[in-house]
N, C-alpha and C positions, 0 to 999 in steps of 0.2 A: 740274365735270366729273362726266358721270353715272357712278352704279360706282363713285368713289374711297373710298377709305376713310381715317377720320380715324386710323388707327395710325401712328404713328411710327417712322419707320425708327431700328433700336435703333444706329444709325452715328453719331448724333449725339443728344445729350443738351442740352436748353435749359436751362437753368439755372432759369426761376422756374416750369417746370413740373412737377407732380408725378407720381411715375411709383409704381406698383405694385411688392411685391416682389417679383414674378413676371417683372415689365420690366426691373428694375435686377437682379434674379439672371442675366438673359438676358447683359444687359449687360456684365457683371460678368465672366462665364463662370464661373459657382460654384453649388454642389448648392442644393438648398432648406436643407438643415442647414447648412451655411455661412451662410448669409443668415441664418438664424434665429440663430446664433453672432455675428454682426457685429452684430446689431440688440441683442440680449443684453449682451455686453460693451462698446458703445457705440462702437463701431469705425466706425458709418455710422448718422445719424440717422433714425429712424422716428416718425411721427407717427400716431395712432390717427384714422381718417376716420371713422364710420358702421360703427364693428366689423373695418373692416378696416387693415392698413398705409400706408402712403402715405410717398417720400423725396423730398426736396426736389432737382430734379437740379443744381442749386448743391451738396449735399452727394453727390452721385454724382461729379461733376469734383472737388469736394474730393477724396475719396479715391483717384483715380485720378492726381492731379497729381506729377511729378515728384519733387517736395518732400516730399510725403509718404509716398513708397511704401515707402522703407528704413523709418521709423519704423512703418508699417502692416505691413510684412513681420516685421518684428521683436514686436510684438503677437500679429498673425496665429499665427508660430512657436509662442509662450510658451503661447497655448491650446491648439492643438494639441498640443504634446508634453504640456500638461495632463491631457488627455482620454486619450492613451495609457495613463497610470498606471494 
């Protein structure tokens, strides 16, 4: 299709595809600081590409799944009121 472009609408996330932090912050709906706080504290997997980030979107559905959202809310909290102090 001429004109189309290969971006990804951020409504659906593939799992063995790798997405940027800038894709999975979009996703996410969370600042750049945040993002940078979850890749930090190990809350969502980051990989180092060519100098820059890269998340596996297997670990983007990870951290979005039902299952783990109270244990991820609960984490999420504990740095946050961290960083208050």
């Amino acid at each position: 299709m001429p004109g189309a472009s290969n971006v990804h609408s951020m409504t659906e996330i593939h799992s063995k595809e790798l997405y940027t932090t800038k894709e999975t912050q979009d996703f996410l709906k969370v600042s750049s600081s945040t993002m940078k706080r979850m890749i930090k504290h190990g809350i969502i997997k980051a990989h180092r590409v060519g100098g820059t980030w890269r998340i596996w979107g297997d670990d983007i559905l990870l951290l979005v799944s039902p299952k783990l959202e109270k244990k991820v809310y609960g984490v999420y909290k504990k740095i946050k009121d961290r960083t208050r102090k």
